[in-house]
Every structure is written in structure tokens, then in C-alpha cells.
C-alpha positions in Angstrom: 0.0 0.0 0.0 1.5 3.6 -0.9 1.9 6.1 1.9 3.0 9.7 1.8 6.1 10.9 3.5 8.6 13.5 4.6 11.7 13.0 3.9 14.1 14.6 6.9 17.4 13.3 6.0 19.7 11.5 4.4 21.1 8.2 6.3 25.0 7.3 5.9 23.8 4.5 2.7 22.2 7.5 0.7 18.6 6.4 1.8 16.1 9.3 2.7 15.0 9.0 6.1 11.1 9.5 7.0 10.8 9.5 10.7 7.5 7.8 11.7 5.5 7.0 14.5 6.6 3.4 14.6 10.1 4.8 13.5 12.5 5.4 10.9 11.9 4.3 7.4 14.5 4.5 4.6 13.6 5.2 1.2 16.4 4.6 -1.5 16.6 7.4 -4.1 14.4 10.4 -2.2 16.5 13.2 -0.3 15.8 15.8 2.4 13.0 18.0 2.2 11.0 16.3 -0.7 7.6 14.8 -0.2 7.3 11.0 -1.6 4.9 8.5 -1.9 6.5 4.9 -1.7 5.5 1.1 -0.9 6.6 0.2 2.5 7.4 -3.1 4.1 8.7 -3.2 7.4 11.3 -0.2 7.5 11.6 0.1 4.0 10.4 1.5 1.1 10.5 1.8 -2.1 9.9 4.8 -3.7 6.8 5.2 -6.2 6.9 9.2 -7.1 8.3 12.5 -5.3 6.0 14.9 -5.3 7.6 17.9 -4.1 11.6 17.6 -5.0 14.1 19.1 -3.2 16.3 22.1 -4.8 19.0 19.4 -4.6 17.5 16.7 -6.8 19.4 16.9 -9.9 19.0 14.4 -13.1 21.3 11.4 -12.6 23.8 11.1 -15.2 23.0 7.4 -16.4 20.2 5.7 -17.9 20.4 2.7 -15.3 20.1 4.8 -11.9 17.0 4.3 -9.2 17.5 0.5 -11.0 21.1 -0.7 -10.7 22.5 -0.9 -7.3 25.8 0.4 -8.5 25.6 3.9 -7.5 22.6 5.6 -4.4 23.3 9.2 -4.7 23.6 10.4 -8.1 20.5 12.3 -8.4 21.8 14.3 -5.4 24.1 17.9 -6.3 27.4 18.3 -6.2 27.9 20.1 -3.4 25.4 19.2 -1.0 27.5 15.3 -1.7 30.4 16.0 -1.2 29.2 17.6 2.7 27.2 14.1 2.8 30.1 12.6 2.1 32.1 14.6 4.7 29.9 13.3 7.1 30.4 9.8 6.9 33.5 10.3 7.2 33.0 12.9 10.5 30.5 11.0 12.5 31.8 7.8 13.5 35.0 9.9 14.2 32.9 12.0 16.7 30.7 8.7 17.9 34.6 7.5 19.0 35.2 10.9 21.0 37.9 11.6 18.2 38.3 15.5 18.1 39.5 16.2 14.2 39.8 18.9 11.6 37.8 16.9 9.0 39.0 18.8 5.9 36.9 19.0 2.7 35.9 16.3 0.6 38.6 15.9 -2.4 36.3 14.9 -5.2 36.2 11.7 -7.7 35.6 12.4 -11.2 33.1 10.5 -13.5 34.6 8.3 -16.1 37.7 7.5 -13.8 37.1 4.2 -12.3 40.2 1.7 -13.1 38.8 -1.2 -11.8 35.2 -2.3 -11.4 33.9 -5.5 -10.4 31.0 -6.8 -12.5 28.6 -9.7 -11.9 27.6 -12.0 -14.8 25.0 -15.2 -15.4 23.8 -17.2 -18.1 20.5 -16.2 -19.1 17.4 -17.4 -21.4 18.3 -14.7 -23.3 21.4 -14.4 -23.5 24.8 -13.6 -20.9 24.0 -11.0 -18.2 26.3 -8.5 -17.3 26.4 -5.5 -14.9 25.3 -5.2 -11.1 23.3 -6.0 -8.9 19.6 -4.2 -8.0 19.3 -2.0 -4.7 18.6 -5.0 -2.0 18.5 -7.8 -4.4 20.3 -10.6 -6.4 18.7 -9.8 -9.5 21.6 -8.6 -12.2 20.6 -5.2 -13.9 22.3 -5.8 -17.5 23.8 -2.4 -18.3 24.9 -1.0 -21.8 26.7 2.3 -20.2 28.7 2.8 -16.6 29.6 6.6 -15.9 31.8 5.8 -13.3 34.0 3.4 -15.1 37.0 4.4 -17.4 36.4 5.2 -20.9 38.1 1.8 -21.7 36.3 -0.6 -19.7 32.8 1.0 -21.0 34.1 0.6 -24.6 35.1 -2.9 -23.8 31.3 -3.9 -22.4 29.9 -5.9 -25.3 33.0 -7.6 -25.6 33.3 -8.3 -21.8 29.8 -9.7 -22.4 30.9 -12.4 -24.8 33.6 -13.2 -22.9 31.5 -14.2 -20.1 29.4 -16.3 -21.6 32.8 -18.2 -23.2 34.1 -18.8 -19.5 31.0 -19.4 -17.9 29.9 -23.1 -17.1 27.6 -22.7 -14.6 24.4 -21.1 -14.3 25.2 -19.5 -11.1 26.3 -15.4 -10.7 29.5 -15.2 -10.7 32.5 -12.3 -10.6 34.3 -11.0 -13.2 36.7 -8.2 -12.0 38.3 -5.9 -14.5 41.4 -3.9 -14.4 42.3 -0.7 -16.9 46.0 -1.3 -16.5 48.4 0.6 -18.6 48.8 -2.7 -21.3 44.9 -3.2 -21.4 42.3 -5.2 -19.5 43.2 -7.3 -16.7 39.9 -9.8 -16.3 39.7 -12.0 -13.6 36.4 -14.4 -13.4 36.0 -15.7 -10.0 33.4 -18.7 -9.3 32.3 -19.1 -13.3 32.9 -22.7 -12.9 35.7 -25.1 -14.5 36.0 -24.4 -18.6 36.8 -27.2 -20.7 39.7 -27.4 -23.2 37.8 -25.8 -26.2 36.5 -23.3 -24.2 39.5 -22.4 -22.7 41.1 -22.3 -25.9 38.1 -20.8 -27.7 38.7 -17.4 -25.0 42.5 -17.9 -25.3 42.0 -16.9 -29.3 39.4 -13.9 -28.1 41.6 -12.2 -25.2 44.3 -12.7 -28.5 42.0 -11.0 -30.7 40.5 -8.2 -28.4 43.8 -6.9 -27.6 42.6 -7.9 -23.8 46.2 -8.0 -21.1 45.1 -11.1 -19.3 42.5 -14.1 -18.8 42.7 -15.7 -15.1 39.8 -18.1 -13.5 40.1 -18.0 -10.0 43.3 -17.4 -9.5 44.8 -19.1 -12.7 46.2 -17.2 -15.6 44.6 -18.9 -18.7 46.0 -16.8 -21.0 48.3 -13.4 -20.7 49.2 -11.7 -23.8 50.8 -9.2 -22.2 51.8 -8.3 -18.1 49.1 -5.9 -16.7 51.1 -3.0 -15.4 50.4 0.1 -13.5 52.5 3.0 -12.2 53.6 3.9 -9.0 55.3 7.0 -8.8 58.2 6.4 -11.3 57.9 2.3 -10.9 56.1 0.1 -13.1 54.2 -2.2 -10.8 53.7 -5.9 -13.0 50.5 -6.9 -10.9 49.8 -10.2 -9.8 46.6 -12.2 -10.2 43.8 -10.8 -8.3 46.3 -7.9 -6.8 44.8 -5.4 -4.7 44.6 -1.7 -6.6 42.8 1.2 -5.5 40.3 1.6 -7.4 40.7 5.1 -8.7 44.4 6.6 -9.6 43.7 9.7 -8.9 42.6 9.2 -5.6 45.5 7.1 -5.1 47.7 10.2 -5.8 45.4 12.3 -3.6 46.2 10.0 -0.7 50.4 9.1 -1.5 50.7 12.9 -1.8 49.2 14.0 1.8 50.9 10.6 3.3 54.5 11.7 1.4 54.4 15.1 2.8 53.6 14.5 5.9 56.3 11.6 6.3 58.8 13.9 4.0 61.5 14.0 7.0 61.4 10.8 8.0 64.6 8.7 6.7 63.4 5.2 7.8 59.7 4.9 7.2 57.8 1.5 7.7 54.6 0.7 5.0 52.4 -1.7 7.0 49.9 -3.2 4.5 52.1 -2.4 1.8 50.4 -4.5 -0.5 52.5 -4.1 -4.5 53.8 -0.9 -3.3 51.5 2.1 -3.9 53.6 4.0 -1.0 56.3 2.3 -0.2 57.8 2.6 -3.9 57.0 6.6 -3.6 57.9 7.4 -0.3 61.6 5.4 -1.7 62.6 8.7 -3.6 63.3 10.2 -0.1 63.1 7.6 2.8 64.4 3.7 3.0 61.1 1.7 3.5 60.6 -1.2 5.4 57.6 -2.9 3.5 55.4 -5.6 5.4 52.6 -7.4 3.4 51.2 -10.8 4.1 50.4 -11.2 0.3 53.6 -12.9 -1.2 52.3 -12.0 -4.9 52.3 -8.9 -4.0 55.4 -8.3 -2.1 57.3 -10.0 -5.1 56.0 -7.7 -7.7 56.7 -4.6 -5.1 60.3 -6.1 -4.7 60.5 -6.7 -8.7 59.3 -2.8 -9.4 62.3 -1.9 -6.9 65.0 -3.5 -8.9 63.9 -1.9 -12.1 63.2 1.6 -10.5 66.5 3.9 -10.5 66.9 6.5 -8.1 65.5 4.6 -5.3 66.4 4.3 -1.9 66.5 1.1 -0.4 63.1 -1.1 0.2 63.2 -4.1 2.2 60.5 -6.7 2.2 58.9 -8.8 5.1 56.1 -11.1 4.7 54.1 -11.0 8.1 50.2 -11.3 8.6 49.9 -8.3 10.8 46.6 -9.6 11.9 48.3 -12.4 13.6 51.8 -11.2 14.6 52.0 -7.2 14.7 55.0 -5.3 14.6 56.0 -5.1 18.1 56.2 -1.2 19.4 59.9 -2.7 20.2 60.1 -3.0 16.0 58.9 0.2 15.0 61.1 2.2 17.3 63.5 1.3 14.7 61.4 4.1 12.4 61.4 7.2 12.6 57.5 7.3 10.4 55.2 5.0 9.3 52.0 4.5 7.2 49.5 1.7 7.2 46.7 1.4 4.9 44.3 -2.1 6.4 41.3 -3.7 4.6 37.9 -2.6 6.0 38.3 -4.3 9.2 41.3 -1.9 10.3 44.6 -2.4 12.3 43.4 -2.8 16.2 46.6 -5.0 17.3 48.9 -3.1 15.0 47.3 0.0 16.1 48.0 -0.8 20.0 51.5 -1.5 19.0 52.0 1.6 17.3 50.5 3.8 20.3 53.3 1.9 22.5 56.1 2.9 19.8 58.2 6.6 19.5 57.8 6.6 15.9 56.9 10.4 15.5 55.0 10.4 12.4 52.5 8.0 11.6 49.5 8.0 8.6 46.9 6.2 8.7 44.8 5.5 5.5 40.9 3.7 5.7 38.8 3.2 3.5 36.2 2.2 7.1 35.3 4.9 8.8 34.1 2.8 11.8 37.2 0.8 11.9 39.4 4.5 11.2 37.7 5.9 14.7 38.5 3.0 16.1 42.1 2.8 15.7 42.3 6.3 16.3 41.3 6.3 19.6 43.7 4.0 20.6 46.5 5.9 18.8 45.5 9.4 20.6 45.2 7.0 23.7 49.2 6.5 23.4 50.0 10.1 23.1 49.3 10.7 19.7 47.9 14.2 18.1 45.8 13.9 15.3 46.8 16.7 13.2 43.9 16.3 10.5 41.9 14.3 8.8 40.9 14.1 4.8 38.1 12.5 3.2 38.8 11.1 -0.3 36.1 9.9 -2.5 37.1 7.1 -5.2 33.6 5.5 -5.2 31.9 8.1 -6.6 27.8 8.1 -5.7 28.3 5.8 -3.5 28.7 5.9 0.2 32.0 4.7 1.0 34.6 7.2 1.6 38.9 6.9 1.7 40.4 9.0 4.3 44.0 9.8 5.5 44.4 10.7 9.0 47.9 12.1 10.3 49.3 12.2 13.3 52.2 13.1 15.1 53.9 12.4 18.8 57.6 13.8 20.4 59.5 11.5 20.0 61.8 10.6 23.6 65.0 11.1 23.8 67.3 8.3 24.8 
């Protein structure tokens, strides 16, 4: 049944919130101040019309939005997202008790996603390809992606046959795609076991298509030529399924503020170093100790190294720093450090580092939660948090980057 509502903000997913008297009820797609009618069940509900839009409704810039589950704020302005945006980056920080000067938003520009991860099935009409709808498994097939890079859009049709070539199950499954600088890196995950001819059948199309590399979970079926990316003034040969921000220019955004900020520092430590996005940077000025549990990874950081003149020296360990944290007794040996976790954060390393005298450290999330987290324990150990930046990658989305720095006196001995 469709009910009329106020809309009186938007929540931290991009869903208008209507506060009711049986309480809150989200509404994907309708922003603050508008009127709607939508279908609800339970505390949701989908949204039928608006009919009285806010100033701030703007027309989305692709054909798929309010369908597609890619992107849940495109139809909102510039500049009243970018303060959402801020937001969810400034209130779990202030839910922790972290006291920070949250600094403005630095943008994402359309068209400049490098790596996107579709999802694909086998149809009754045909292959599938594109993501998933808003709160649903259903697969919205799409024909244009305005995040993406130019070269993955371009490369959508044939992307499309592709997938049906590899796929041997009826099942969704993952096809990851990579604009590295010697073409599209394609990684299927969970499209099932290909035969011989059909392993040989996509062999001859990534040929053809002029695509870098074919792997299947994990395994390189066919590589033309290495996928390669650049950090700093290294070219990074990355390894199957290798982690890569997803946007270059945020990944500048965030080496730049972590470089300057550990610019004096002539022993710095990279803690999740993954292939080397810092540590093969912050090496035109500082030796870096580079710790990665990945070996993959740290071989093609180590590789980029040896090829890079003009380096300083970079030193590899291979440590699961979930498990086995450098020691505060380790990283005294630093005079800065940056660490850079998946979603769920540092907490262990984190307590380490607030024990340590290492007198710069930067701290790079893409979790807000997890950020105010390991924040707190940092200020905690005597740490001053000297600001904090939101960077957006995932553009119309909700997630947000961020690179907090901080700073402590360092004891004398």
C-alpha cells in the first residue's frame, strides 16, 4: 500500500530517512526535504513518485540509476554530496570521542574508475552482465557505466561475450576488470571449470580483443601481455587478483598528503604495503621497510624496486599483521610509518603503534568505523591527530577513503 512521507534526511547509505511513529523508514533514491509516496514493508520502502523535489534533486547522469545498485546518490548535487560525504567520514569519528579537523571532501571524477567488479550469469536470453539491483540478487544488464574508465565502457559488449565463453555454470558469478596501462586485466571468479575448447576458444578472443590477461580463479589462462600500473616512477607488473585502489587519482590524492607529511622521516615503515602504492614513492626520499602478508604482492613490489633507478632502499617482510603485529619494540626502529588495512582496520597493530616513539605516523581507511576505532587507541598513546581528509574514489556511492595524520615527540634516549 502507498503512503506519503517527509523526507528529513539522508542516512550514511544515501537512503532518505522519513521519521515515523513506529520509527525510521529509509527510502532509497528520495533526499531531504522532498515529499514522496512509496511502498513500504517493514522499514523500508520503495519509492513510487516525489511529489515535491528538493532544490537538490538533480538528473542522474546514467540511464540505469533508481535500477542498478551500483551507485545511491547520483541524483543528489554536487555540493550538497560532497558535505554528505564529509559526514560519513565525521561522524563515527565524533561517535569514537575523536576530536579532528575533518577537511573537505577531495572529489572523484566521473569516467575514472580503473577497476570495477561486474557480476555475470547465463541467461534465457542471452549472458548477463552489470550489477546487482538495490537490495537484491537480480543482475541489472547495463549498456553504459559513468563511473567506469572510458576503456572498460568501450570494452562492455565484448566483456559480455567473454562471459558467456568462461562461464559453465548457471550461477552469478564475478568478473573483475582492471584498466591497467597494457589493457584489460579480467579475472572471473566462481564461473565454474571451462573445458579445453572453451578455454582455448577465449584464449584466441583475449588474443584478438587486444585484452592484457585471462585468469579463473586465480589461474592465468591466457596473458598476452603483463598488466602494469605505475607507481610513482615504478612500473608495478601486478599479480593475479592484486589489490589496486580503485581510482588513480585518488591514489595520488592519498600518497601525496601521506608523502608530505612523512617527508622528514629517513626510515619509514609501510604496513599493509600491499604491490607498493607507498612504499615505492615514499623510496625517492626515505628507506622503507615494507610488510605485506600477500607474497604476490610483495614480489612484484620487490620486482618494481630493482627496475626503479633513483631509489632508496626497500626491504620486504612477509608478516600477517593480523596475527603477529609489529611489536612497538620493532617500530622504534622508524622514525614514520603508514599503514593502509582492509575494512576491518589495524586494532593490534594499532596498540603497537600507540606503545612505539615513531613520531609520524599516517593512517589511511577506507572504514570509517574501523578508522575511529584505531584512532582512539592511537590518541590514547599520546598521539595528536593533526587532521583528517576524506577522499572519495567511489563516486555516488557511500564509502569514503580517508587519510588521518598524526604526530607524537619523540623521547629522547
Amino acid at each position: 500500500m502507498s503512503e506519503t512521507y517527509e523526507i528529513a534526511r539522508l542516512g550514511a547509505q544515501g537512503d532518505g530517512i522519513a521519521e515515523t511513529a513506529s520509527g525510521p523508514v529509509y527510502i532509497p533514491f528520495a533526499l531531504p526535504g522532498e515529499t514522496v509516496v512509496a511502498e513500504r514493508s517493514k522499514d523500508r520502502a520503495e519509492l513510487v513518485s516525489v511529489e515535491k523535489p528538493s532544490p537538490e534533486r538533480v538528473p542522474p547522469a546514467c540511464r540505469h540509476f533508481g535500477v542498478c545498485g551500483g551507485c545511491s546518490v547520483q541524483h543528489l548535487e554536487p555540493a550538497a554530496y560532497h558535505a554528505w560525504k564529509r559526514e560519513n567520514l565525521a561522524q563515527p569519528l565524533a561517535s569514537q570521542h575523536v576530536e579532528a579537523a575533518v577537511g573537505d571532501l577531495v572529489p572523484c571524477a566521473p569516467h575514472s574508475r580503473r577497476r570495477v567488479t561486474f557480476t555475470a550469469r547465463k541467461a534465457d536470453k542471452g549472458m548477463l552482465l552489470g550489477y546487482n539491483r538495490a537490495q537484491s540478487n537480480e543482475i541489472v544488464d547495463i549498456v553504459e557505466c559513468p563511473i567506469s574508465s572510458p576503456q572498460i565502457v568501450a570494452a562492455l559488449d565484448r566483456l559480455r561475450v567473454l562471459a558467456g565463453m568462461i562461464a559453465t555454470t548457471p550461477k552469478p558469478f564475478q568478473l573483475i576488470v582492471t584498466a591497467s596501462d597494457t589493457g584489460l586485466d579480467i579475472a572471473a571468479r566462481q564461473s565454474g571449470v571451462p573445458g579445453e575448447t572453451r578455454r582455448r576458444q577465449a584464449s584466441d578472443f583475449v588474443l584478438r580483443e587486444g585484452f592484457a590477461r585471462l585468469t579463473i580463479d586465480g589461474e592465468i589462462v591466457v596473458e598476452p601481455r603483463k598488466p602494469s600500473v605505475m607507481f610513482g616512477d615504478a612500473s608495478v607488473l601486478l599479480p593475479p587478483g592484486a589489490f589496486l585502489q580503485a581510482t588513480a587519482s585518488a591514489e595520488r590524492s592519498m600518497v601525496e598528503l601521506v608523502g608530505n607529511h612523512l617527508s622528514r622521516a629517513r626510515k619509514v615503515a609501510d604496513l599493509f604495503a600491499g604491490s607498493g602504492a607507498f612504499a615505492l614513492r615514499l623510496a625517492r626520499n626515505s628507506e622503507v621497510r615494507a610488510v605485506e602478508s600477500d607474497a604476490a604482492a610483495l614480489s612484484a613490489l620487490d620486482r618494481a624496486f630493482r627496475f626503479t633507478p633513483g631509489l632508496k632502499r626497500v626491504t620486504t617482510e612477509r608478516r600477517d599483521l593480523f596475527r603477529r603485529p609489529l611489536t612497538f619494540k620493532e617500530l622504534n626502529a622508524f622514525d614514520g610509518l603508514v599503514f593502509d588495512p582492509p575494512r576491518a582496520g589495524a586494532e593490534d597493530q594499532s596498540k603497537q603503534i600507540a606503545r612505539s616513539d615513531v613520531p609520524l605516523v599516517a593512517a589511511v581507511s577506507c572504514n570509517p568505523a574501523t578508522l575511529a576505532r584505531d584512532l582512539s587507541i592511537l590518541i590514547a598513546g599520546g598521539y595528536r591527530l593533526k587532521s583528517v581528509t576524506p577522499i572519495d574514489q567511489f563516486l555516488w556511492s557511500p564509502h569514503v577513503e580517508a587519510v588521518a595524520l598524526l604526530e607524537k615527540p619523540r623521547k629522547r634516549r
